[in-house]
N, C-alpha and C positions, 0 to 999 in steps of 0.2 A: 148539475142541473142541465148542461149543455149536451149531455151524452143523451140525458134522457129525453128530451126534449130537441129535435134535430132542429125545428122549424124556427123556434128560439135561437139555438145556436146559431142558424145562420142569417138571422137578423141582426146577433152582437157582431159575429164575424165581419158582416159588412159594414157598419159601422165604425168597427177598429180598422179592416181597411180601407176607409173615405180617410180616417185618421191618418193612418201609416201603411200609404200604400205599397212601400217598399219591404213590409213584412211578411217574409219567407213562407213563415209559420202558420200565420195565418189563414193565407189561402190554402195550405195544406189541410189547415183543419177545417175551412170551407167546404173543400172539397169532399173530404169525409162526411159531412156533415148535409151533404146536398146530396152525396151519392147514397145514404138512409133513407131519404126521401124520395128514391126512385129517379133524380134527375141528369143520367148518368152521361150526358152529352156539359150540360153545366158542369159537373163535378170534374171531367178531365179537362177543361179550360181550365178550372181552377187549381188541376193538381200542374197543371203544364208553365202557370203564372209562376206559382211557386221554383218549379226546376228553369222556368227562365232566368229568376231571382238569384235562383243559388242553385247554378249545373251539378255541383255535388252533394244536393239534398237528398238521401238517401232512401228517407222513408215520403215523401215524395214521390219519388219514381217507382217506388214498388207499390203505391197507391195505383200511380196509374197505371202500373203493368196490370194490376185487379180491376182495374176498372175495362180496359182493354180488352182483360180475356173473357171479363162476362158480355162485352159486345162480340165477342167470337172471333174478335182479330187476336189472334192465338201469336204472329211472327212480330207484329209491334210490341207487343207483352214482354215476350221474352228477350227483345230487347230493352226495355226498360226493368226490365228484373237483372238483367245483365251489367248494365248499370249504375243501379243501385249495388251490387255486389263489386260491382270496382270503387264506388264512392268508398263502402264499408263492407271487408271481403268477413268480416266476423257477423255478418245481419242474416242470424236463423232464418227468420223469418221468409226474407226475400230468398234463399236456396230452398227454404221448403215450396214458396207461389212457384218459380222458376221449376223445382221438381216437375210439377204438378200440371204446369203448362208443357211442359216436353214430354211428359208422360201422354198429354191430349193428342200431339203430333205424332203420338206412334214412335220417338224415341226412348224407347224402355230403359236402353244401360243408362242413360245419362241422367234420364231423371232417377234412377237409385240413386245414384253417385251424390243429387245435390240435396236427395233427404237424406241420405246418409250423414253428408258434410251438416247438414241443419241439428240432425240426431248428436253430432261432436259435438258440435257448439251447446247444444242446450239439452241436455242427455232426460231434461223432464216433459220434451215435447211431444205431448200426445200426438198433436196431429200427423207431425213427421212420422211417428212411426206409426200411425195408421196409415196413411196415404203410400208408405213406403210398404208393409204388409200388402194392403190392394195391388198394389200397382204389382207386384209378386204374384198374386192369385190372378191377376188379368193375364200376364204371361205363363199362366200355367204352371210357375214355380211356386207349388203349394206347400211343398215341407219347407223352402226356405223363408214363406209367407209365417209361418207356426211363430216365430220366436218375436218380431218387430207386431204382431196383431197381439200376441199374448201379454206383449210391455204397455201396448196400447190400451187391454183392458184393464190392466194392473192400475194405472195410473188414470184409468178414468171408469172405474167398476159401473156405471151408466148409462156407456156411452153403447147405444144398442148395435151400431153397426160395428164396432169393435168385437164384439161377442157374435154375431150375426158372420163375419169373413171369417173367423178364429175356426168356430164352430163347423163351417162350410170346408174349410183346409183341413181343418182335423179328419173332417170324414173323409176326403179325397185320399190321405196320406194312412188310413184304416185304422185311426185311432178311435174308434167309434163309441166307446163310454164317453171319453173325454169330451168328446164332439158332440154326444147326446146332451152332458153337461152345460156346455155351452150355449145350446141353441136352447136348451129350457130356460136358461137367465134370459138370454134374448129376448124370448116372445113375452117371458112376465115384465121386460122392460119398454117393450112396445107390442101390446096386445091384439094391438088394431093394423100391424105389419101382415100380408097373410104371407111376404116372402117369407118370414122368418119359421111360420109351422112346416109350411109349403118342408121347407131345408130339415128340419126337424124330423118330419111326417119321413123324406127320407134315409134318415139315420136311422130311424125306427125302424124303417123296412130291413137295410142291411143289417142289424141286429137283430131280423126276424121278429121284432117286435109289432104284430100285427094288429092286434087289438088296440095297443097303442096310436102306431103309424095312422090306420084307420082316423081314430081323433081328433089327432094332428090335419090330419091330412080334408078332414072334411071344416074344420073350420078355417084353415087358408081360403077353401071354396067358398064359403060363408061370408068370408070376407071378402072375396074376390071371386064373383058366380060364374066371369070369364077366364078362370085359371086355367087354360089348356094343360099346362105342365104339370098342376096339381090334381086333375082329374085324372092325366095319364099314370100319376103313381098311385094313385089313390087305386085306378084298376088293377094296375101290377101287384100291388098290395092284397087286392081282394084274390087273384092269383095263387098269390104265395098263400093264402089262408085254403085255397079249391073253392072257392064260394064264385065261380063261374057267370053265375048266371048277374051277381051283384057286381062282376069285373064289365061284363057285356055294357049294362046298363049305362057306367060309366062312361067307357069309350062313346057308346051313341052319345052320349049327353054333349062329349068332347067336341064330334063331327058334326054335333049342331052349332059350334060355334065355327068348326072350321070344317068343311066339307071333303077337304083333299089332303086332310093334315098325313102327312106316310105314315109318321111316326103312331100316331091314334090308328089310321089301319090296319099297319102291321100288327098292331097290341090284340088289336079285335081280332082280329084274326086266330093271337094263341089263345083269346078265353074262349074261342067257339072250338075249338079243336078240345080245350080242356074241356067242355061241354061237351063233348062228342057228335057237334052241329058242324059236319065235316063238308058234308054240300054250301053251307053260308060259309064255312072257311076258304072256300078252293074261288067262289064269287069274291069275298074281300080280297083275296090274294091277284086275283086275276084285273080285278078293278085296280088292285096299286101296282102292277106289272104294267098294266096299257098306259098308265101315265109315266111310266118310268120303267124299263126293261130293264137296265141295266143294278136293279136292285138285287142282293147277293142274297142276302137275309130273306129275302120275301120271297125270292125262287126256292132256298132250304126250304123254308117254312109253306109253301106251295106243295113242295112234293110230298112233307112230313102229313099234308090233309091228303092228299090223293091217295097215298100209302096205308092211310087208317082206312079211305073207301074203298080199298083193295083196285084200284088201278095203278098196277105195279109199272107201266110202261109209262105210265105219265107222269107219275112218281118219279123214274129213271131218269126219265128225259129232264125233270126240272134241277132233278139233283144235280146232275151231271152240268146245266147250266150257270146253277150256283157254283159249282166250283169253277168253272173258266171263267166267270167271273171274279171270284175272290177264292184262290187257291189254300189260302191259310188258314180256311172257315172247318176248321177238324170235324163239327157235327156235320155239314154235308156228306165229307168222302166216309164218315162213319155212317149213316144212316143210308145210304150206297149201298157201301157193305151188305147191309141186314137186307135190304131191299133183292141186292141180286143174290144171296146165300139163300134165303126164301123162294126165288124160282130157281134154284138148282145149279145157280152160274157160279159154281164156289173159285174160278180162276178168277174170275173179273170180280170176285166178291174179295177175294185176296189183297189184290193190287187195289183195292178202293181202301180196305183197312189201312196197307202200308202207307196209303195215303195222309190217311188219318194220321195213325203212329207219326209220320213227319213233318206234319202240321202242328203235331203237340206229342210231343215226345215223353209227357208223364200222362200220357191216356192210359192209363191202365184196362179200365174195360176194351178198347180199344185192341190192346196185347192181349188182353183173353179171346175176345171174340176171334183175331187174328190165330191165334193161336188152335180152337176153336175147327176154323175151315179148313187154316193145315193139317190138322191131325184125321178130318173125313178125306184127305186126297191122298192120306199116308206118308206126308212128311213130318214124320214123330222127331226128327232130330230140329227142325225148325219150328215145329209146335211149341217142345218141349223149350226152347227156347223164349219163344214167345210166352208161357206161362209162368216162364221164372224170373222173365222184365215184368209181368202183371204183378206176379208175390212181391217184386223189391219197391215195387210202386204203392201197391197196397196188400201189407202183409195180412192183415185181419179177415179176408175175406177166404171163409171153407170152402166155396165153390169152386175155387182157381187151385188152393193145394189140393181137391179132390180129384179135379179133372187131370191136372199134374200128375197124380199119383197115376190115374188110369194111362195115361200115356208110356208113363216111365214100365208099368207092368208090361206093356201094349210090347214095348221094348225088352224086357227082359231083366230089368232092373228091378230085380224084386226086393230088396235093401230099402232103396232108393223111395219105391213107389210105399212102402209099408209106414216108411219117416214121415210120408205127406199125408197117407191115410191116418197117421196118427195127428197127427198138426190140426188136421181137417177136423176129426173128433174131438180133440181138443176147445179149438175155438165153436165149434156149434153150442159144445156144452156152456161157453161165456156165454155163446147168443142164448141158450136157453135158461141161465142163471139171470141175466138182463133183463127178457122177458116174465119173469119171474117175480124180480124184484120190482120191474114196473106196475105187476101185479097188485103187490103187497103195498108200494105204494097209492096206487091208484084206493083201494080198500083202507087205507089207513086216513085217507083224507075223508071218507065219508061217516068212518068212525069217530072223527072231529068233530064233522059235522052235529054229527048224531052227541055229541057231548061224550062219546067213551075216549076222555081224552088216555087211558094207560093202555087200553085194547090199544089206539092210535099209535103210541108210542113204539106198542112191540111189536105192531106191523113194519112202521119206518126203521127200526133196528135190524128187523128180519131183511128187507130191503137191502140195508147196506152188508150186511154180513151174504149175502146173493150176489153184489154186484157191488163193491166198494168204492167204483169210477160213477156210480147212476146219480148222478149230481142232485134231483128233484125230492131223491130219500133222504140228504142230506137236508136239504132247504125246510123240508116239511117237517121235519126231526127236530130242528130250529124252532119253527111257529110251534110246536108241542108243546117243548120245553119250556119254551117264554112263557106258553100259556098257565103252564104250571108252576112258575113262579123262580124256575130253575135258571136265574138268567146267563151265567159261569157255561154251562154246559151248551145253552142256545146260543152265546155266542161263537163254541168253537164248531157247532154244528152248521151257522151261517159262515162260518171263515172255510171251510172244506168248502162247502157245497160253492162258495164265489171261485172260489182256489180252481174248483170244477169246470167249472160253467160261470164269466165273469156278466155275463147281464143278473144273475142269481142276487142281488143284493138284498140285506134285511130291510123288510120294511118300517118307516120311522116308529118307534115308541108313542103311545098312546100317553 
């Protein structure tokens, strides 16, 4: 009655201490009972009466070490949590408050160390190991956040922000099913959270799940009209889908709440470029340059619009600033490259490649194009090198064994150059097997539609037997089957196509 009822309690409380005012206990549970009540200057008298009573009342002092840190005296606290952990060095409790307080101070190792020690003591304490998970993702250590958030929601399937950090470290650490998993139990556990879609909305993105993302991502807004960070993915989102003109929108909507935001600049900037609104691109670009020159990304992305309105000097110039700026930006000194190779400067279009190439040393396009300039200035022995880093980088692509091959003839290696011209025919033919099969798919779903479920079937068959890797023949070959009552056959037809392509999942039975 007394838990529930704080105001009762501390009526009987006083009463027992007019009784017996030398009881320890009491005032401690005054204090608890005062501090329910909001009266948190009473309540630490109360818990102080008690540790006057009895110096090694342990729970007592970790009362008032909580009481302390919600007045923001954060160094009394943890002395009095400290305390409490010398009365009784076994009290979970007070190593988890202590954690938790040094965690506020910006000591990171030492608060693991006392949710750790709280986690030994009492191996079923959620909180400890959620606050020990956060305080993980706060410092940026997100795969080692995965394993104490995952214990955290095991032991309390609920508890939203457990699922909410789990979900958010998954996606950091590029477990991205797993992470989508998560963050959907989240938001069905607290619906009215919009961080929770907001986090969602981008895992869906990195899964290129756009239609989705999309969803996600406008009811965070929904919920929250001034989500700066949700409007900006929500554009990035519309981005990834080319729907430009719906990214645009966005971002303005963004800079109406924040007018100088870089980040909402910069974004606007690439949906007017993917718009091909190159003159409002080179304006945004230049508006977030004069409040800040020193931005690396915004000078690329500056020159990348001046370059589409054919001002190739201005273009130069910005690029060329991006990179002394931020040297390791590989799209600057590549798009350099293309920029000076286009007026004719293929020596300084060179040295902008190698640039590149050693800014990211698995650029492949990068080694082609490099490759590419060498071989118009006649250096076929340093081409041909450069096109054979491009092939080990990415083997699949006919245009890099073709040009290869013209090189290596260029040279006299007619062996050599006949291998690649063969390799080159080869994989065009996958690429035209693929497109092929994307065909027959594409046709196989409207024959669904249209209820020819066997037409359907033998289009998706035809599909895979064209291109056995095109994951979407496989999936649709799935829904056929099912539909027909085959359900043996549609489940190995969804286990390929996930095997394929893991966002591909079957969807729930009806």
């Amino acid at each position: 009655m007394q838990r529930n009822n704080p105001a009762q309690a501390v009526g009987s409380l006083q009463a027992a201490i007019k009784l017996q005012p030398e009881f320890a206990e009491a005032h401690n549970a005054l204090g608890t009972a005062l501090g329910q009540l909001g009266q948190s200057d009473e309540a630490m008298q109360a818990f102080r009466r008690a540790i006057l009573l009895r110096p090694d009342f342990a729970e007592a002092r970790a009362n008032l070490g909580l009481a302390l840190q919600q007045k923001g005296l954060l160094a009394e606290a943890i002395n009095e949590f400290r305390a409490a952990l010398d009365a009784r060095p076994t009290f979970a409790e007070a190593h988890n408050a202590l954690g938790f307080a040094l965690g506020q101070t910006g000591n990171i190792e030492a608060a693991i160390a006392e949710f750790e020690a709280a986690i030994k003591l009492k191996p079923d304490f959620h909180e400890a190991f959620f606050r020990l998970g956060v305080t993980r993702w706060f410092n940026n250590q997100f795969a080692e956040a995965i394993a104490p958030l995952r214990q955290a929601a095991k032991l309390n399937p609920k508890h939203f922000e457990s699922r909410y950090y789990l979900g958010v470290c998954l996606q950091k650490t590029g477990a991205i099913p797993e992470a989508i998993d998560e963050l959907r139990q989240a938001v069905k556990l607290a619906p009215k959270v919009a961080d929770g879609f907001n986090a969602l909305g981008l895992a869906l993105y990195v899964d290129e799940d756009t239609d989705n993302a999309i969803a996600a991502l406008r009811e965070a807004i929904r919920l929250k009209p001034d989500f700066i960070e949700a409007r900006n993915q929500l554009g990035l989102t519309f981005i990834q889908k080319r729907d430009a003109a719906a990214a645009v929108a966005e971002f303005e909507a963004a800079l109406k709440l924040d007018p100088n935001n870089s980040v909402t600049l910069n974004n606007l900037g690439l949906a007017l470029i993917q718009k091909a609104d190159y003159a409002a691109a080179v304006d945004v670009y230049r508006r977030l340059l004069a409040a800040n020159a020193n931005e690396a990304e915004a000078w690329y992305n500056l020159g990348v619009a001046l370059k589409y309105k054919d001002d190739f000097a201005g273009a130069i110039d910005a690029l060329r600033r991006s990179i002394a700026l931020q040297p390791s930006l590989h799209e600057s000194h590549y798009t350099l490259g293309i920029t000076l190779m286009q007026q004719g400067k293929l020596d300084e279009a060179i040295a902008a490649f190698r640039g590149a190439v050693a800014a990211k040393p698995d650029f492949s396009q990068a080694f082609y194009t490099l490759g590419t300039a060498l071989q118009q200035t006649g250096e076929l022995d340093a081409a041909i090198v450069a096109f054979r880093t491009a092939i080990q980088l990415a083997p699949l692509n006919p245009e890099t064994h073709n040009t290869l091959g013209n090189a290596l003839r260029q040279k006299g290696d007619l062996p050599a150059a006949r291998a690649e011209f063969a390799e080159a025919a080869r994989l065009n033919q996958l690429k035209s097997n693929h497109q092929a099969a994307t065909f027959d798919t594409n046709t196989g779903i409207q024959k669904m539609k249209q209820g020819n479920l066997a037409a359907a079937i033998n289009l998706f068959e035809s599909a895979i037997k064209k291109d056995e890797s095109y994951a979407p023949a496989h999936y649709q070959l799935g829904l056929a089957l099912r539909k027909k009552g085959d359900r043996k056959g549609a489940a190995a037809a969804f286990e390929r196509a996930q095997q394929l392509d893991r966002r591909l999942r079957p969807p729930p039975t009806k």
